[in-house]
N, C-alpha and C positions, 0 to 999 in steps of 0.2 A: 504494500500500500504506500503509497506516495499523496503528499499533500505540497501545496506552493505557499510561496514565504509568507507569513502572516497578516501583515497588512491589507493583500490581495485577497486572502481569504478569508477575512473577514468580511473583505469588500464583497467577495462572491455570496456570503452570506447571505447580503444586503439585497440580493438578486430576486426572482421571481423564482415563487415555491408554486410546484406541485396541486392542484386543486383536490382536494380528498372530499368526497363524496360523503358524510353521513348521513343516514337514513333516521327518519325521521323517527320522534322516539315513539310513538305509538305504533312503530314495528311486530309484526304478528310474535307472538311471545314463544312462538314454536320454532320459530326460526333461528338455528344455531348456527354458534362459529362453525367454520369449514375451517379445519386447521390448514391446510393446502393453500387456500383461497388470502388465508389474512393477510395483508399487509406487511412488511416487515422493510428491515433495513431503513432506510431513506423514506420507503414510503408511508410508512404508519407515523399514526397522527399525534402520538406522543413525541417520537423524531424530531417534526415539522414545527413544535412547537418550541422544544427544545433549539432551534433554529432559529426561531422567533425572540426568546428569550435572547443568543447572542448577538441578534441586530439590535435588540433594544439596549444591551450593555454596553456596544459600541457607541452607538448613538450618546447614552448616557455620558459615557468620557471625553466625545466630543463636543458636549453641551457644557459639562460640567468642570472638565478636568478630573484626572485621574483620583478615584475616590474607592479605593479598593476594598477597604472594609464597611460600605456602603453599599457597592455594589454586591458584594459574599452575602451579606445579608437577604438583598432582594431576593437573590435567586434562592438561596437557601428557603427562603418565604414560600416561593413561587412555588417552587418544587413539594413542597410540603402542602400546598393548597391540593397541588392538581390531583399525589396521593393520597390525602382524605377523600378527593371525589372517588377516583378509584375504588379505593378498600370498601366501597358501598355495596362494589360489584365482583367483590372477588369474595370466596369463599371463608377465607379466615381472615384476611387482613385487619389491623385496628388503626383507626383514625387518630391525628396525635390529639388538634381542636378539635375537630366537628363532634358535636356531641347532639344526642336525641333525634338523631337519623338513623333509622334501621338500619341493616344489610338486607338488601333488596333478594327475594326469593330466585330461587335456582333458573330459573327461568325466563328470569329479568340481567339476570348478570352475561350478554351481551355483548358482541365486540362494539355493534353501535351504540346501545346505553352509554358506553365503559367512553365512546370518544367524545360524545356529548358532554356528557359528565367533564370530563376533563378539561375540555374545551370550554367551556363554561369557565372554569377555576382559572383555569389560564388566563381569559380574557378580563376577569375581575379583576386579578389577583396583580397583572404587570397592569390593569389600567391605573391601579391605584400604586404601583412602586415606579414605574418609568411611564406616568402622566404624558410625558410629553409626545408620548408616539401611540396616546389610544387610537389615533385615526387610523394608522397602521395595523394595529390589531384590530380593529372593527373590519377592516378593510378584510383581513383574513379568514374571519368568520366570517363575512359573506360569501368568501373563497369555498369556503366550508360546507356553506349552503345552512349556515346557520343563524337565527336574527339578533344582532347583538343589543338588538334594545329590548328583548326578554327577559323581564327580570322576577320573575319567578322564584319564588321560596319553599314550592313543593316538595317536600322531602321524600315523594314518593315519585317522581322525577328525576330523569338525569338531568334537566335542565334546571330543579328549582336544586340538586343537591351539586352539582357544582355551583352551581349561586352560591349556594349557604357556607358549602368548603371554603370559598375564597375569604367570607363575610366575616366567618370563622376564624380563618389566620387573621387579618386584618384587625380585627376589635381584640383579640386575646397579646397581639405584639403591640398594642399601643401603649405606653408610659413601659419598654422593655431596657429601657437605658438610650436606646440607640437615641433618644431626640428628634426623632423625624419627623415631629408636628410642632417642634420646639417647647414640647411641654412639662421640662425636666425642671426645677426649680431654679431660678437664676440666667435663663434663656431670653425672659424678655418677648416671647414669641418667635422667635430665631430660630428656625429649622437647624440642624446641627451645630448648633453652637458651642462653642466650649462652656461647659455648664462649671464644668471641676474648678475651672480658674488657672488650669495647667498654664506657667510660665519657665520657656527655660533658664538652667541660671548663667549660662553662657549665651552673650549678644555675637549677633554677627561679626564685630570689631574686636571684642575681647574675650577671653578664651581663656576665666578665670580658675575652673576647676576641668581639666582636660581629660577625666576620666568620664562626665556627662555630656549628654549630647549638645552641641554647637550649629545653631541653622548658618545657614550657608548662602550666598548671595548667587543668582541665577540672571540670566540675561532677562528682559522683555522682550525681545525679540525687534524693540524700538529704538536701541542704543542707552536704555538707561538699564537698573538693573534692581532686583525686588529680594528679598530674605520670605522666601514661603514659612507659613508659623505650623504650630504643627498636627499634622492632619488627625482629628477627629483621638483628643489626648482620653478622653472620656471610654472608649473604648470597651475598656477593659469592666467597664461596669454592666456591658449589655448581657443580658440574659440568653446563657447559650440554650440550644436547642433538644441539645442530649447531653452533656459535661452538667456536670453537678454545680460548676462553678466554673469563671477562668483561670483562677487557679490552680485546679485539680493537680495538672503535671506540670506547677511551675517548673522549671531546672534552676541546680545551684547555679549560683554568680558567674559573671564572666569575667578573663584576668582583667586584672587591674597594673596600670602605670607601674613601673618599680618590679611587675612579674619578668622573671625569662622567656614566661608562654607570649605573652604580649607582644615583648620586643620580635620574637621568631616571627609571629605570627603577620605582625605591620611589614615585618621585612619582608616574607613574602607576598604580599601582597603587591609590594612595590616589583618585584623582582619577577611574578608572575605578568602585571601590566607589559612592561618591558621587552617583553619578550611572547607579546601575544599573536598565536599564530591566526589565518585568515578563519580557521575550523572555530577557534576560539571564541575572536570577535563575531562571529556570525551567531553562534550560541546566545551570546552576553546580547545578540540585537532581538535573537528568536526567544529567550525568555524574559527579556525587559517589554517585551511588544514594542510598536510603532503607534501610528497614527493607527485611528479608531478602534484602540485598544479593549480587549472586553476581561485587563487587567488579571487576577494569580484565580481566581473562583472559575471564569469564563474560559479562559484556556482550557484548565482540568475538566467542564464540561466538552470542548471542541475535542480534548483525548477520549472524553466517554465516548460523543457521537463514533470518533471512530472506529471504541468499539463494537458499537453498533451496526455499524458499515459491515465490518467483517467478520460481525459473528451472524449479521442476519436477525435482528433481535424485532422480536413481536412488541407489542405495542406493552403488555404486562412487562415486561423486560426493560424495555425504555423505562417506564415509569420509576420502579423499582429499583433502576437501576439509577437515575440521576438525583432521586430521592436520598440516596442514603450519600453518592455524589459530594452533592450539594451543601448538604447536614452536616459531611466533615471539613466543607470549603468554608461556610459558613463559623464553626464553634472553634475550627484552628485560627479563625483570626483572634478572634476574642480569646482566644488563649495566649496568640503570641502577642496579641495587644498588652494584654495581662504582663509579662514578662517586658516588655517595653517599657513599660511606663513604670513598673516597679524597679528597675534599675535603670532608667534613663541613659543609658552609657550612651559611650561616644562611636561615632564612625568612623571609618579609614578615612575619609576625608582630613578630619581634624588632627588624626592620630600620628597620622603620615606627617603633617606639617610641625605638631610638636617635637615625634622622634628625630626629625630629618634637617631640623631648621639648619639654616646657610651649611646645609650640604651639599653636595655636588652629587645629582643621581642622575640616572638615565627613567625617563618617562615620558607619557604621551604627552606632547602639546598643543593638542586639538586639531580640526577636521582641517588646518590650511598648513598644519605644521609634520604631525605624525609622530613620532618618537624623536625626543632630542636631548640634550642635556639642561638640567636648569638647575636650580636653587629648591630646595626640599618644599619651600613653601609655596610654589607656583604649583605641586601636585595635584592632580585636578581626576576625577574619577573618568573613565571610556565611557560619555556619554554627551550629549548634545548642550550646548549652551545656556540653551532654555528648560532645561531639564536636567540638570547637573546630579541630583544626588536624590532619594526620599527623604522627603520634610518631616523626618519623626524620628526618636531613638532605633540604634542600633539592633541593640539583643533579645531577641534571637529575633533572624532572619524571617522575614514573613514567607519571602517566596520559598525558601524552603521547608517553612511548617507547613504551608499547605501543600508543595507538591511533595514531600514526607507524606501526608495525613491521605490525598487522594490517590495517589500510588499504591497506598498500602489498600486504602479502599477498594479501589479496582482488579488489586490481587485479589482482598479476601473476595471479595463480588462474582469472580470471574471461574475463582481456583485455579489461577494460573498465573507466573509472575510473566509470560509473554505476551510482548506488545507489537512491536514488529512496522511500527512506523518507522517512515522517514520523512524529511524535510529539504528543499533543494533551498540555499539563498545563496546573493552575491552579498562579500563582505564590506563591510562599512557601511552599506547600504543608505542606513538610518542614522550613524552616527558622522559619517566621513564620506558625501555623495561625491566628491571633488578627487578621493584619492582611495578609490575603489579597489577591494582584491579582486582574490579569484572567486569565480563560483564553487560550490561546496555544499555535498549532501550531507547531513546532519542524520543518523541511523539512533533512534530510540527503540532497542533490540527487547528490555523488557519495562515494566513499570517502577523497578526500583533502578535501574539504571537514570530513567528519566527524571526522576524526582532527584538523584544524586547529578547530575549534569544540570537540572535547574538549580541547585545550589550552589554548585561551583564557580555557575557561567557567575553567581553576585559576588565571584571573591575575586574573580577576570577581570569582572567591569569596577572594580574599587569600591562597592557599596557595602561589604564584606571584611570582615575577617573570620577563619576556620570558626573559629568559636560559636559566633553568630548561627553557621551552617550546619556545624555538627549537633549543636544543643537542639536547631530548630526544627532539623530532618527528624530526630526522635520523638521531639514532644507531637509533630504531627501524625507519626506510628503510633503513640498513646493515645492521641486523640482517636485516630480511626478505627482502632481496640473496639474503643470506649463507646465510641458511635455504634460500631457493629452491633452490642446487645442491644442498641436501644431499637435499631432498625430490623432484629431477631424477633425483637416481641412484637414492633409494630406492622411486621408481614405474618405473624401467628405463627412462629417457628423458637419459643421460648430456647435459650439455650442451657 
């Protein structure tokens, strides 16, 4: 299986889906699945939404700017809506909200019930998280053959219990921490605001305690230049989904100033920059994303779809499958938000300029320059001007907690650690369009490989050190444990 370089793919996203026929739900009740006949891969209509969901997450980062633990949420949302509609129609499943809606008799549980249903959730559930593209979903439920101004509460309905599914998630996650109606005390009305009061104790200028995190000054892209504060500090207080708490599996400390682990570790980071090859930088572009990025939660669904692709997955499959997904994209953030913000540390950006000051090293200096020699303090992370480093502490790595956490989940999901993707990009692409490598196929041969290659490419790109990647790839293995039981009980499979 082959897929093209990210941006583009996301682009194709963005493209024209499939029209999926559902039949209407007053369907003869006699009329069963034809296992032959269903749907599957690409074409079944849990897929298609799941497709839906990452145009609206692109969409979302090009409206909003990159907002990753915002976006982990929606879909985590999303996902959990469409399988409450679901589990109405399947034989043992249990709902996580929807509460006082039967399981519809044996009879009623339907391939077309099951799409309505779902479709319904869906269309609620992103109208009210990615507002800004209901026309889009409306637009795809007519695709559907379905009326998106039915809003129906029937719970004896596919159509009024995806209604209720979505209604469901939405009213039982409001005041969950995340702020999303700015209704957390000290908000002011302020959709995600910082409620906690989070300030770091390092300014962009001075760089008073060099063990915590220090913002960093990035281009405008106008010639002037802006210090981002830091993204959604509050985090670590939202209520996860299945983790008992965020900080279930904090990990111990990360070295500190004055360690041997530290100084090794800043050194290579320096020493890996330096010396990065075209396979490298293509990596550090393919899991940092590009433009119309759909950020660490959206990717790991683009890897599910593609399990999906090549395992042929029915529509039960999909659901269940980006369901539990999702649930670990979602509660790794708020885990690794958890550890972020409870040690504040610092990142290679800073770390590199205090171990390094008026030294003489070999590193990148930028898309007109390449590799050259400078002063410790001009070290600058492998990444764009305008986009220089994430606005938030160090430890532990998010991109590695979750593709740690979804990796793991996709093994245990699958029973298999093979994945067997590839990816073709040209280097620099995104970071260095003026002084381009070679082209270069990117082989993600199983799923723990891939979640170890997304955490390396952040120790490639400068956003890193080991510590960050080693503690975060683990606690995302914890987390997806820990998900598993909860996603055991709620498909009726107690462990």
């Amino acid at each position: 299986m082959k897929f093209i370089q990210l941006p583009i793919l996301v682009l194709a996203i963005l493209g024209l889906m499939i029209p999926t026929s559902c039949k209407d739900a007053t369907a003869d009740a006699s009329e069963q699945k034809v296992e032959e006949a269903e749907p599957r891969g690409v074409d079944n209509v849990a897929y298609k939404w799941g497709k839906m969901a990452l145009t609206a997450t692109a969409n979302d980062t090009e409206m909003f700017k990159p907002r990753p633990t915002i976006t982990s949420r929606y879909l985590g949302l999303i996902f959990t809506a469409v399988f409450d509609a679901w589990s109405r129609y399947d034989e043992k499943a249990i709902p996580v909200y929807l509460e006082g809606v039967d399981r519809r008799p044996a009879e009623e549980q339907t391939l077309s019930n099951k799409e309505i249903a779902i479709s319904y959730a869906a269309f609620r559930a992103m109208s009210e998280y990615y507002y800004s593209d209901e026309a889009l979903f409306r637009d795809f439920m007519t695709e559907l053959g379905l009326d998106p101004d039915d809003e129906s509460m029937d719970p004896n309905s596919p159509i009024g219990i995806g209604n209720l599914a979505a209604k469901s998630v939405i009213e039982s996650r409001k005041g969950d921490g995340a702020n999303q109606y700015g209704e957390e005390e000290g908000s002011n009305g302020e959709p995600y605001f910082n409620y906690v009061g989070y300030e770091p104790v390092n300014s962009p200028d001075t760089n008073t305690d060099p063990n915590r995190w220090q913002p960093k000054y990035f281009s405008d892209g106008k010639g002037g230049k802006f210090a981002p504060s830091c993204l959604t500090p509050y985090w670590d207080k939202v209520q996860p989904l299945a983790l008992q708490s965020g900080d279930q599996f904090r990990p111990g400390p990360p070295p500190m100033i004055g360690s041997e682990q530290l100084e090794k570790e800043v050194q290579e980071v320096i020493e890996m920059q330096a010396n990065l090859t075209d396979e490298q930088k293509a990596l550090v572009e393919f899991m940092r994303d590009g433009p119309k990025s759909v950020q660490q939660a959206g990717h790991w669904l683009i890897f599910a779809q593609d399990v999906s692709r090549r395992d042929n997955h029915n529509l039960d499959e999909d659901v269940k499958m980006y369901f539990y997904n999702q649930v670990v994209a979602m509660d790794a953030f708020i885990a690794s938000w958890d550890s972020k913000m409870f040690y504040d540390f610092a990142r290679p950006y800073a770390l590199v300029h205090k171990y390094y000051e008026d030294q003489i090293i070999q590193a990148w200096g930028g898309p007109a320059t390449g590799m050259i020699e400078m002063n410790g303090q001009q070290w600058r992370p492998y990444s764009p001007e305008t986009f220089l480093c994430p606005p938030f502490p160090s430890y532990v790595s998010g991109h590695s907690t979750i593709s740690g956490g979804c990796a793991e989940a996709l093994k245990l999901w699958t029973g298999s650690d093979e994945f067997g993707t590839e990816v073709e990009l040209v280097a620099g692409a995104l970071t260095e369009p003026d002084n381009l490598g070679d082209t270069v196929t990117i082989v993600f041969p199983t799923f723990t490989q891939t979640a170890e290659m997304a955490g390396i490419s952040r120790v490639y790109g400068g956003y890193h050190i080991q510590a960050d990647n080693i503690a975060g790839l683990e606690l995302g293995r914890d987390v997806a444990h820990e998900v598993w039981k909860f996603y055991k009980k709620h498909v009726g499979e107690e462990m």
